[in-house]
Structures are given as C-alpha cells and as structure tokens.
C-alpha positions in Angstrom: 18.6 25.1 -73.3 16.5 28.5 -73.1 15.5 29.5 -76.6 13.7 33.4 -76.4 11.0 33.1 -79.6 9.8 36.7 -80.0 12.3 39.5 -79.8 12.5 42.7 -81.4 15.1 45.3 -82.0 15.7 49.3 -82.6 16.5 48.1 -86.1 14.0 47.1 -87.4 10.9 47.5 -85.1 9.6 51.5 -84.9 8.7 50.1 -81.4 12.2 48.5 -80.2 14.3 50.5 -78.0 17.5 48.0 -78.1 20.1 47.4 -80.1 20.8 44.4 -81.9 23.6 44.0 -79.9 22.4 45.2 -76.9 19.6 42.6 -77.6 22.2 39.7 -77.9 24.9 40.6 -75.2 21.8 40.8 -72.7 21.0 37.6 -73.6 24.1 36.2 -73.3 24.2 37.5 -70.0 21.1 35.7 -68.6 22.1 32.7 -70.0 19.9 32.3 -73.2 21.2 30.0 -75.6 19.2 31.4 -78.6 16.6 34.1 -79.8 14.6 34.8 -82.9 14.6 38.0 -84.4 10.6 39.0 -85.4 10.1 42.0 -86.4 7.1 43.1 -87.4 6.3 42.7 -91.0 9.8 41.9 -92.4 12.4 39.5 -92.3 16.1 40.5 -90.9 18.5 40.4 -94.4 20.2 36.9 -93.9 23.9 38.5 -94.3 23.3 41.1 -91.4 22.0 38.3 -89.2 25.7 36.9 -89.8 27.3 39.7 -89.2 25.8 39.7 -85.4 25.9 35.9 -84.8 29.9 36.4 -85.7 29.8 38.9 -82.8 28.0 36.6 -80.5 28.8 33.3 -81.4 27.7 31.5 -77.8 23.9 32.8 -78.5 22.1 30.9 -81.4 20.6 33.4 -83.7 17.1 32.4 -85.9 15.1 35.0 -87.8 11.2 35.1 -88.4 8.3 37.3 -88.3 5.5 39.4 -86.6 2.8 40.0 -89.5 -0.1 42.3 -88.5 -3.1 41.2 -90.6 -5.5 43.5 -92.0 -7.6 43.3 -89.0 -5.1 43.9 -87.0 -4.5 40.7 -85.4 -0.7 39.8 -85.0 0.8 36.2 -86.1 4.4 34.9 -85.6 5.6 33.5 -88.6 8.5 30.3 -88.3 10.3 28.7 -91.2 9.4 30.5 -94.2 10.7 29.3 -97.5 10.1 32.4 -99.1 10.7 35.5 -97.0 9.6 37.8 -99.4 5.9 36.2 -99.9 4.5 38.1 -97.0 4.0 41.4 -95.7 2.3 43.8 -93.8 -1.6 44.2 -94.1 -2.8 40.6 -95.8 -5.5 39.0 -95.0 -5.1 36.1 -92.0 -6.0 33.6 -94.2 -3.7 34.6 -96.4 -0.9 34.3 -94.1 -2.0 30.7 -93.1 -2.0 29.6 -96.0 1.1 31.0 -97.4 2.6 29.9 -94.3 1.6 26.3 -94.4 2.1 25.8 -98.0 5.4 26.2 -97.0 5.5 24.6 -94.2 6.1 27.2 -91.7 4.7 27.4 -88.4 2.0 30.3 -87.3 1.8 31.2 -83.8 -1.2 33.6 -82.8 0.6 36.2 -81.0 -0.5 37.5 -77.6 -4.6 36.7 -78.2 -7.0 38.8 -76.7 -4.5 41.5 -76.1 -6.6 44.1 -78.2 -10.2 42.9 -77.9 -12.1 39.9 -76.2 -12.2 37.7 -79.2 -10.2 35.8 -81.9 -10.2 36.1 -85.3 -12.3 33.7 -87.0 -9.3 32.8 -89.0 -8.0 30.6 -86.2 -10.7 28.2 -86.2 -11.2 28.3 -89.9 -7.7 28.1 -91.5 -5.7 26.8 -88.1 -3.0 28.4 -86.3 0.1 25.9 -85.2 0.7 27.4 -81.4 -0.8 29.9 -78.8 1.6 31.8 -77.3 0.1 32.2 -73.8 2.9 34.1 -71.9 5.1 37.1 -73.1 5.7 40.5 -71.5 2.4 41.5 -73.1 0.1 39.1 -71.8 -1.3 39.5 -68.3 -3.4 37.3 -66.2 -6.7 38.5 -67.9 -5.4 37.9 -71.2 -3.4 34.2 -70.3 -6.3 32.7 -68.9 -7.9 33.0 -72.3 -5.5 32.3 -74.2 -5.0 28.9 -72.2 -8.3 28.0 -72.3 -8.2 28.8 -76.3 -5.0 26.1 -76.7 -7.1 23.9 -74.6 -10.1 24.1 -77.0 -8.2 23.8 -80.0 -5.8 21.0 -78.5 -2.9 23.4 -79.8 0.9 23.6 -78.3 1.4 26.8 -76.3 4.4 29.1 -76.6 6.3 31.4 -74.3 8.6 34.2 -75.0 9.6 37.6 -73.9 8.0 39.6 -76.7 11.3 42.1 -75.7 11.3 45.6 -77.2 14.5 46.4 -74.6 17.0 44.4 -72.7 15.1 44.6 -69.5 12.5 42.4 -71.4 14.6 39.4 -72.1 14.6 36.5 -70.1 11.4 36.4 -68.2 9.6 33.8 -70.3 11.7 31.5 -73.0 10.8 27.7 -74.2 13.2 25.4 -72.7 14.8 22.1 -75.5 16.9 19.4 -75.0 19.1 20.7 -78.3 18.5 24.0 -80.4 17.2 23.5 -83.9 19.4 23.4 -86.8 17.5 26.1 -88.9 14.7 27.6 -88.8 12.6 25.0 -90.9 13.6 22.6 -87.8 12.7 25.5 -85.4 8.9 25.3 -87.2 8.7 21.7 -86.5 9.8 21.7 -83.1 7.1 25.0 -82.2 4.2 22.1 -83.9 5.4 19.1 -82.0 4.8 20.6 -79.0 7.8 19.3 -77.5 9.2 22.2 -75.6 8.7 22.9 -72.1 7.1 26.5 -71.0 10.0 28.6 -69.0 9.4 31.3 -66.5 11.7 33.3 -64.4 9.5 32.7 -61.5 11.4 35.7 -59.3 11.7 38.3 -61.9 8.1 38.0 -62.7 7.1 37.9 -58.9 9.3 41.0 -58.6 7.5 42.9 -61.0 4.3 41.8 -59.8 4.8 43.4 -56.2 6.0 46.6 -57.9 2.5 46.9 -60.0 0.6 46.4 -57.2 1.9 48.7 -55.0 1.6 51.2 -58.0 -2.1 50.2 -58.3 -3.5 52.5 -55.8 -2.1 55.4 -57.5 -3.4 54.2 -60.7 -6.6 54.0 -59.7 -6.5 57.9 -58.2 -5.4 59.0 -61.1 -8.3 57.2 -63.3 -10.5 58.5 -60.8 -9.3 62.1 -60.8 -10.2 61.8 -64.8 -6.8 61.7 -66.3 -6.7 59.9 -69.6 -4.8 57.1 -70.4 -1.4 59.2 -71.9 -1.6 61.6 -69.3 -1.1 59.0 -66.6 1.5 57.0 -68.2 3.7 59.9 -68.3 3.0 60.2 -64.5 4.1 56.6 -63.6 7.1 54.6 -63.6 8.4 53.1 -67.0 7.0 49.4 -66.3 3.4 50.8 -66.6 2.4 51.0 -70.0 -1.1 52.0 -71.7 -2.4 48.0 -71.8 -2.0 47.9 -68.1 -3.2 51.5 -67.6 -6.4 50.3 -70.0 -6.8 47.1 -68.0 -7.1 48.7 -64.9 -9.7 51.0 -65.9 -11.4 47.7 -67.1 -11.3 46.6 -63.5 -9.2 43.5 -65.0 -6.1 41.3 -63.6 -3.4 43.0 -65.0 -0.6 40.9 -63.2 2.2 38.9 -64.9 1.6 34.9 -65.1 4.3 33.1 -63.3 3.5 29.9 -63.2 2.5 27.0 -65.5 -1.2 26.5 -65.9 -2.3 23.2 -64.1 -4.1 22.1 -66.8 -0.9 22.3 -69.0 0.8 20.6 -66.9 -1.3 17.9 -66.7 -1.6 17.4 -70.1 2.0 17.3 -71.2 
C-alpha cells in the first residue's frame, strides 16, 4: 500500500494550485491508498478533513504539518497531540521539542534545498526522518541528504511534496497496512519500517524532458537573463530551484532509484 506523506492543497497552501479534491481523485487514480495533508504552518480543521474522506472513501486521509522555523528551515510535523501548540516562525528547537514531548514525529523537509548546510538543530535536538526524495529534491540535493541519514543513522522518507495533481504519485512510502491514526502514522515514520517508492518511468520521463531543455537554459543564463525572466520563457516543469541549480553548474535531475547504500542497510 502507497501512502503519499507530503501534499499540499489550493486551500490552505498560498503555494498549492489543486484542489482538495482534485488532490484526492488524482490519487485515487494512480492508485494511492493514502495521503497526508501538510500545509504549511497549520493543521487542516478535523471536521473538513471528514467531509472529504466521505467524498473519497477508497483513499485514506491523515493530516499534519509543514512548519517553517524562524530560520527558515522547513520540518514535517506527524502525530501531534495538540495541533494548536505550533505555528509559523518558532524556533527549531522549539518545534522538536514540542513535537517529541508529544510524541510526534519530525521529519527535516527537503535538506539542503535552500543552502548547503543544516541547521544545527538537527544534531542538537534530533530530527526523527530525512526525507531524501520529493518533487523538490534533485540529485545535488539527495545525495546530501542521504549521506546526512547515513551520518545520523536516521530513517529516510519519500513523498511527492505535490502543490498540483501532476505532482502526486512519483515518490510515496510503500506499508504492509496503513496506520490507524496519525499517532500510529508517527511511529511507523520512526521505525523505519517502510520501504522508499519511486515511479521509476515518470521520473525517467521527466528527466529526458529537462535535459533536452538544458541547452536552452544555459543560453538563456548566458545571454544574462535573470532567474524570473527565464522561467517565464520555459516550459512549466522548470521552476526557479532548477533554473538556480543550473547556474550553480549543479545536478539538477530527479533521483529515480534507491540509494545503494540504503539498500543495503535495510
């Protein structure tokens, strides 16, 4: 069973351009079995969350978190007692320990995606999971991130990280059965237990389409263009971190496969 554990909807997220229920019949149509709302900085209201699951009863529904700390760094938030304890702008080690001394789980969202370190908070207070492949995390950016898990002897996550229905599906964690509730859903993300879940073609697909767009990119950078000025000049799929990355001169491809060293150590 394919469980999707970073989505975000028009709702709720300035940045979502899907519906909830565009977000849910898409992934009903792929064949997800469940997905958990995370929106940054807020919880979904528990009573609108039914309302959609009665729409779509064949895809599980679960509802967490994306907090933005003060400095910026981004942490999914499982299992949360109290919903209304965090919010937008804390301190990271705030949100750890709020989150443990509930006995959440904290997952350090897409590391390294804003600048070539982690915060300090992650070694000092302890995150429970790395999630090391989402639709915003490219090959520069994974690698780390592995390596980072590695280091720390932490669980890794997958998940789309979907803003749109053309998102959904490409990366998921794959369980045996899907959690009872969200307290079950935190334990299952520490244990470590679930497998990593690519859609191996889709990804592939995607990656042929960048690089064919890559000379063009690099014209454009050449010609001086800024960032915003060339994004409006290429297709829809190439967005400002790619744009940024190759300026960098870094790997901005999709991951599609599971790291070796994973592999070998589940």
């Amino acid at each position: 069973m394919l469980i999707d554990l970073h989505v975000h909807t028009s709702r709720y997220s300035p940045c979502g351009r899907s519906t909830p229920e565009e977000m849910v019949a898409r992934a009903q149509e792929i064949g997800l079995d469940a997905v958990v709302f995370t929106e940054h900085n807020l919880h979904w209201p528990q009573d609108e969350v039914d309302e959609v699951q009665a729409a779509y009863p064949d895809v599980r529904l679960y509802v967490a978190t994306e907090l933005t700390s003060s400095d910026g760094d981004d942490y999914l938030v499982y299992g949360l007692t109290d919903r209304s304890s965090v919010g937008a702008g804390m301190e990271a080690s705030e949100i750890l320990q709020i989150a443990h001394g509930q006995g959440a789980s904290v997952v350090l969202a897409h590391p390294y995606r804003y600048r070539d370190c982690v915060p300090d908070e992650v070694y000092n207070y302890g995150v429970d999971a790395v999630e090391i492949m989402s639709t915003n995390i490219y090959n520069y950016s994974h690698t780390r991130a592995v390596d980072l898990a590695l280091q720390l002897g932490l669980p890794t996550t997958a998940a789309s990280d979907g803003h749109h229905v053309d998102m959904l599906g490409l990366y998921a964690l794959e369980v045996d059965a899907l959690p009872r509730d969200e307290h079950d859903l935190a334990a299952l993300i520490r244990s470590g237990m679930p497998s990593l879940w690519i859609d191996v073609d889709a990804i592939r697909l995607q990656n042929e389409a960048l690089i064919a767009e890559l000379p063009a990119i690099r014209r454009h950078i050449a010609s001086g263009l800024d960032n915003r000025t060339l994004r409006e000049r290429l297709e829809s799929y190439v967005n400002l971190t790619v744009i940024q990355g190759v300026r960098d001169g870094r790997d901005v491809l999709r991951p599609w496969r599971i790291p070796e060293q994973l592999a070998e150590r589940g």
